[in-house]
C-alpha positions as CSV (number, residue, x, y, z in Angstrom):
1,X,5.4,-17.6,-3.1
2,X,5.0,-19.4,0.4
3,X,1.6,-18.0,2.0
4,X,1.0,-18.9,5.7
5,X,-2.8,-18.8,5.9
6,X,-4.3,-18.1,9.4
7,X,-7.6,-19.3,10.2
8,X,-7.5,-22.2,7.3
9,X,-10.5,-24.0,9.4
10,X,-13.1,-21.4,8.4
11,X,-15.4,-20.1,5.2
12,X,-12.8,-18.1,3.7
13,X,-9.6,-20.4,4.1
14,X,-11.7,-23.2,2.6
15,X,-11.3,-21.1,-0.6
16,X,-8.5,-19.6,-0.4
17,X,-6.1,-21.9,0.0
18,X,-7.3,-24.4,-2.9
19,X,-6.8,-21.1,-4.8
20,X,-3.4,-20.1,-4.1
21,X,-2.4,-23.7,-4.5
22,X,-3.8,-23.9,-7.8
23,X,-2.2,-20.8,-9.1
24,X,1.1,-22.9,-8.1
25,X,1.5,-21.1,-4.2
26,X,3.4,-22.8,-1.3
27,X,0.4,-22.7,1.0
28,X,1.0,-23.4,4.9
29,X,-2.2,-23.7,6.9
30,X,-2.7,-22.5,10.7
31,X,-6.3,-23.3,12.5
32,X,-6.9,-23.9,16.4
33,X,-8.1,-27.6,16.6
34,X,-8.5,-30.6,14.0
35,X,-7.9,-29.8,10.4
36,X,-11.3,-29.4,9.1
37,X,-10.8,-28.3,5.3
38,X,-10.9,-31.2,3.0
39,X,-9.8,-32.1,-0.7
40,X,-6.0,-30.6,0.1
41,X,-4.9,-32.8,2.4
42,X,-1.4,-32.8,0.9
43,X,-1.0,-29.2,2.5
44,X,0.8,-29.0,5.7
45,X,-1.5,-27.9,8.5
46,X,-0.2,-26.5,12.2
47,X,-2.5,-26.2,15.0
48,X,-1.0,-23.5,16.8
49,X,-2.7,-20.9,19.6
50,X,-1.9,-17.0,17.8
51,X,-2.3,-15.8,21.7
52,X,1.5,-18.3,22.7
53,X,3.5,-15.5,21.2
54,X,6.6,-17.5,21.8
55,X,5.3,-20.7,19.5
56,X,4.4,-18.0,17.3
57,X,7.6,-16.5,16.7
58,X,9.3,-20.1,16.7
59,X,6.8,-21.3,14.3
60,X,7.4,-18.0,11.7
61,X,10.4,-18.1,12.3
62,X,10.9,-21.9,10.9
63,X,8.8,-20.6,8.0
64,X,10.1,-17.4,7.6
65,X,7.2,-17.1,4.8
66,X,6.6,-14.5,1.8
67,X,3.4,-13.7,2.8
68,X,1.1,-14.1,6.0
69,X,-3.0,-13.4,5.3
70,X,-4.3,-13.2,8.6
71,X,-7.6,-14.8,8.6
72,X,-8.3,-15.9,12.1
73,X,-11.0,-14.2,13.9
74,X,-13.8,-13.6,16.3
75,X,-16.7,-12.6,13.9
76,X,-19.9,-13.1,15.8
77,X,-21.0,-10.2,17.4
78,X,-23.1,-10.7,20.0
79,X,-20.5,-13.0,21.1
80,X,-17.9,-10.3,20.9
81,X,-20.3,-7.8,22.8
82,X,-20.7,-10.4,25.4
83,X,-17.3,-11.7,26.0
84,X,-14.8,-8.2,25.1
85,X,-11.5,-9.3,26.6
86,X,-11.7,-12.7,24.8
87,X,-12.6,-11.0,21.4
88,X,-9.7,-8.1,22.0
89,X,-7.5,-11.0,22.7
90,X,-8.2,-13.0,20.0
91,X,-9.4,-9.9,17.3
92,X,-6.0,-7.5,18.7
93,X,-3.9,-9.4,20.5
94,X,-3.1,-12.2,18.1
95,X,-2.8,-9.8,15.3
96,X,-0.1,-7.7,17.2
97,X,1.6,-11.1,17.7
98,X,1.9,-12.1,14.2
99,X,2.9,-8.3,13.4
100,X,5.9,-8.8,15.4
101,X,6.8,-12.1,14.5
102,X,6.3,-11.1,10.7
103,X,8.8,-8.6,10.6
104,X,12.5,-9.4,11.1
105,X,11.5,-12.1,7.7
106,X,9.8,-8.9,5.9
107,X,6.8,-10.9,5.0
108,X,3.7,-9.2,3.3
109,X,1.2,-9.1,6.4
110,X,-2.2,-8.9,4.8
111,X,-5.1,-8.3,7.6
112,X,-8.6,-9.5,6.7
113,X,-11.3,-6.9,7.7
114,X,-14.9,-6.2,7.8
115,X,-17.3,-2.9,6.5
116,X,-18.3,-3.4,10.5
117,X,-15.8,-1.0,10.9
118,X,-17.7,1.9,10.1
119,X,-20.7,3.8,11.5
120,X,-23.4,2.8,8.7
121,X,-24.9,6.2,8.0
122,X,-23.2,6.8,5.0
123,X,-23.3,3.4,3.1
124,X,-21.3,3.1,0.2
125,X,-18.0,3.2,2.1
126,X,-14.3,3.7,0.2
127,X,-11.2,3.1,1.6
128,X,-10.3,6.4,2.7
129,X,-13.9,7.1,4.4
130,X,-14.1,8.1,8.7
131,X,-14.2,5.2,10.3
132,X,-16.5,4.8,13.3
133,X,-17.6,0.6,14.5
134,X,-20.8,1.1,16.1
135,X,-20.1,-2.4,18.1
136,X,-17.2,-4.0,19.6
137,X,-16.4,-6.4,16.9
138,X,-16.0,-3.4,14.7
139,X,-13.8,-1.7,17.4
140,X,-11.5,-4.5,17.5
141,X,-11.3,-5.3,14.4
142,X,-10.3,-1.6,13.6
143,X,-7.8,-1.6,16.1
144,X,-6.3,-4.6,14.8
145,X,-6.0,-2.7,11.2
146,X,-4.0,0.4,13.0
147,X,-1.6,-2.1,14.2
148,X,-1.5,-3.3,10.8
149,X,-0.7,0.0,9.2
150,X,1.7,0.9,11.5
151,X,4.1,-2.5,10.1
152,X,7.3,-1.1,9.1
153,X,7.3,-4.1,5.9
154,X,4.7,-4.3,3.4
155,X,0.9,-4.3,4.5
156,X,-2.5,-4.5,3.1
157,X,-5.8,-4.5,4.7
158,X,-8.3,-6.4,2.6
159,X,-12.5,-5.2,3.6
160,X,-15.2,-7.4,2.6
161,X,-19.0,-7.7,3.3
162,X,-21.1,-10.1,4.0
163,X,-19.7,-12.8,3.1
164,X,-21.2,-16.1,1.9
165,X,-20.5,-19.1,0.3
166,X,-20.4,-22.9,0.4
167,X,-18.6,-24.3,4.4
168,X,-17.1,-27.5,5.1
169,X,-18.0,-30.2,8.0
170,X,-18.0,-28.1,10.9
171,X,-17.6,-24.7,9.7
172,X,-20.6,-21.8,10.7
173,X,-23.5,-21.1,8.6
174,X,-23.1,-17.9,6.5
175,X,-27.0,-16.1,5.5
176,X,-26.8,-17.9,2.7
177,X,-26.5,-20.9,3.7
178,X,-29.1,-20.6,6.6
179,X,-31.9,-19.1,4.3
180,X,-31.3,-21.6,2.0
181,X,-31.4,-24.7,4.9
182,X,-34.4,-22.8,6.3
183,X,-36.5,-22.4,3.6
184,X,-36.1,-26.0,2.9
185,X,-37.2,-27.5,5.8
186,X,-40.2,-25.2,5.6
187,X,-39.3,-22.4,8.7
188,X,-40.5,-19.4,8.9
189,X,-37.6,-16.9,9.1
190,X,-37.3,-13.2,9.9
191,X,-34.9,-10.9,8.0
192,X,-34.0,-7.5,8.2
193,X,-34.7,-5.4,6.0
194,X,-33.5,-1.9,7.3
195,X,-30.4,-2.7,6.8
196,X,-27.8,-2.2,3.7
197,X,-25.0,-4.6,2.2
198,X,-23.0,-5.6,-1.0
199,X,-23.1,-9.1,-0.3
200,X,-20.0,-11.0,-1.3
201,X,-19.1,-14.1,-2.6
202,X,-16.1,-16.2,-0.8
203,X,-14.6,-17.1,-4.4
204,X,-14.6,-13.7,-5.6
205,X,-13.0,-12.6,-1.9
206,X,-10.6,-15.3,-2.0
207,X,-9.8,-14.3,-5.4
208,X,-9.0,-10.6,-4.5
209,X,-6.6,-11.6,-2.0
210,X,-4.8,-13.4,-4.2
211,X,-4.4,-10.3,-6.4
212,X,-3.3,-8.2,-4.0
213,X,-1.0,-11.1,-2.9
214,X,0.7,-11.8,-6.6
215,X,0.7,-7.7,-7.2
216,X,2.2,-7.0,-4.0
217,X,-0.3,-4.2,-3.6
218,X,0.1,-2.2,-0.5
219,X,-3.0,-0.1,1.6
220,X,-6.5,-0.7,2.1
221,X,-8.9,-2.3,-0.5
222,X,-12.4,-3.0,-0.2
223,X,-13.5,-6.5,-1.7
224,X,-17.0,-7.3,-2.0
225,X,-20.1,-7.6,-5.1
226,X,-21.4,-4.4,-6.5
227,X,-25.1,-5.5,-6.0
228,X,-26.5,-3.1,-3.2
229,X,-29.3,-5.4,-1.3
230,X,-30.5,-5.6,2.0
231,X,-30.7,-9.0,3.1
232,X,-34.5,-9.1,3.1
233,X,-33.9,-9.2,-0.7
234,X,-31.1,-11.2,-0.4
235,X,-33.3,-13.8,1.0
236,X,-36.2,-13.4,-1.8
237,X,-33.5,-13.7,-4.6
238,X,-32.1,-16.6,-3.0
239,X,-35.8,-17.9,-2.5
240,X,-36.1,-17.9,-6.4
241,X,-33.1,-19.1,-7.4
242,X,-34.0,-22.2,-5.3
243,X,-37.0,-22.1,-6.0
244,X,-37.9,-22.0,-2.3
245,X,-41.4,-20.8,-1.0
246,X,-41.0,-16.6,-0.5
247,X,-44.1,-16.8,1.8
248,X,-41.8,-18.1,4.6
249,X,-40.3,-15.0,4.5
250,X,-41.0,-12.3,6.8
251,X,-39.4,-8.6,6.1
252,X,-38.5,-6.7,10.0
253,X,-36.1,-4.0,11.4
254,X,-33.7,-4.6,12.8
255,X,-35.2,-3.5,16.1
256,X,-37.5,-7.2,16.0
257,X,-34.0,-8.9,17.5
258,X,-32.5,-8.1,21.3
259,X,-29.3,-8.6,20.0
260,X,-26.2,-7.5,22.5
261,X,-24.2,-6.1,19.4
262,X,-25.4,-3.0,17.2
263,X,-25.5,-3.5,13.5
264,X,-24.3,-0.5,11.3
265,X,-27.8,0.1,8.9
266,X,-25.9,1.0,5.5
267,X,-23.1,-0.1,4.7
268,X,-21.7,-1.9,1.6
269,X,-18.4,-0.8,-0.5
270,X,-17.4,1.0,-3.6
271,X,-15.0,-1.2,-5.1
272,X,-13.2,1.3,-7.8
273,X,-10.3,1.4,-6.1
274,X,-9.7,-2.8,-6.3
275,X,-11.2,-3.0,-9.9
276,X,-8.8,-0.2,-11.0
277,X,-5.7,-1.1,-9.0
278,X,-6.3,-5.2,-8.9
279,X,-8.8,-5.8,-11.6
280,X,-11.1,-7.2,-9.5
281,X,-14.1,-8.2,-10.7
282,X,-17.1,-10.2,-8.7
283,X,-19.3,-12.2,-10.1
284,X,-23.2,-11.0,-9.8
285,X,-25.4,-12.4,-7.4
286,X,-27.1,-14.9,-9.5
287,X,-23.9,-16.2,-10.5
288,X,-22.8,-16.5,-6.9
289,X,-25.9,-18.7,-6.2
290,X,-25.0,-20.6,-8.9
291,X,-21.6,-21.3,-7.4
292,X,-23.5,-22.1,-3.6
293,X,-26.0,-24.2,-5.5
294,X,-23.3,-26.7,-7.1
């Protein structure tokens, strides 16, 4: 199929696109800036603004692709809190452009989301749980999956958890990544430990977009490891897998941090619903720091 990947610059793109591309995909990658991903170079790469919705449409239009996965997003939330137009513009208003684009071509719009849209009492979230973002990111990004459902072609929203992995060149640390880097230069770090998650490896995200991509499966799916953790002991695990001093380590609420953005305190997914409809299945955690630690 021919896949236009949004967002191809960051953690998830990095793996997704050698992916597709290796299960025999026509992969076309979008990104604001300087192609960053390595190792496929072969793969044509636009730099394109999602906010121009006239280059937008001309460039979809050239395309006219099977399948878009809508990657591209403002994920840090303090920034979002701080800055809400830019995030609504970029979280909202870029997905609405690509929605309308997308559809005189019929191409499978897949929207990338986040268990930030929910409240966090309840934890364990499915796909037809109350929704309820207790910070703006959340709120935008839930917006931007209502727009999504309301496509007249084929849709799917694909929900993941804290997601980690190994970047490339310029891309953000993920709290793997930074514990990891920490730990080795001997700093002192702080994690929370009031807090709930199914932490998620970017291969085994990656890999259940592809699914839903190759099945054609329509709705909501939640993507993420089945290992409930807060990321205190994420941290420790990661700690002795690396065999990293623990001491360095200090356990806090999530209180410790003026932070402008509110975290949800449990979240994490049941994934029946992908392993019964997809068969998705994640790797465990140990196996995932196996994958980080080459």
């Amino acid at each position: 199929m021919k896949i236009i990947v949004t967002g191809s610059n960051g953690l998830l793109g990095q793996h997704l696109i050698p992916q597709l591309v290796q299960h025999n995909h026509q992969v076309i990658a979008l990104g604001r800036g300087p192609r960053r991903i390595t190792g496929i170079e072969h793969i044509p790469y636009q730099n394109l603004d999602l906010l121009e919705f006239d280059q937008v449409r001309h460039f979809i239009k050239s395309q006219q692709p099977d399948v878009l996965v809508h990657a591209a997003a403002m994920t840090q939330v303090d920034d979002c809190e701080r800055d809400r137009n830019k995030s609504r513009e970029i979280n909202v208003n870029a997905t609405e452009n690509l929605l309308e684009a997308c559809l005189p071509f019929g191409a499978h719009f897949i929207f990338l989301s986040t268990d930030f849209v929910f409240d966090g009492v309840k934890g364990n979230y499915r796909e037809e749980d109350a929704t309820g973002p207790v910070n703006w990111y959340g709120e935008t990004k839930l917006q931007a999956e209502q727009l999504t459902e309301k496509y007249p072609g084929d849709w799917s929203v694909a929900r993941t958890c804290l997601l980690y992995g190994i970047p490339q060149g310029a891309s953000r640390t993920n709290i793997i990544s930074w514990i990891r880097s920490s730990l080795e230069k001997g700093e002192r770090i702080r994690v929370v430990n009031d807090q709930i998650r199914t932490p998620t490896d970017v291969n085994d995200f990656a890999t259940g977009i592809r699914l839903i991509i190759e099945q054609r499966a329509i709705g909501i799916f939640h993507l993420s490891g089945r290992e409930v953790m807060t990321p205190y002991q994420l941290a420790l695990s990661t700690a002795d897998f690396f065999s990293l001093d623990k001491s360095l380590i200090e356990a806090v609420d999530a209180n410790t941090f003026s932070q402008a953005g509110k975290r949800p305190l449990k979240t994490g997914f049941s994934i029946e619903k992908a392993e019964r409809m997809l068969g998705f299945s994640p790797v465990d955690l140990k196996a995932g720091l196996l994958r980080v630690g080459g």
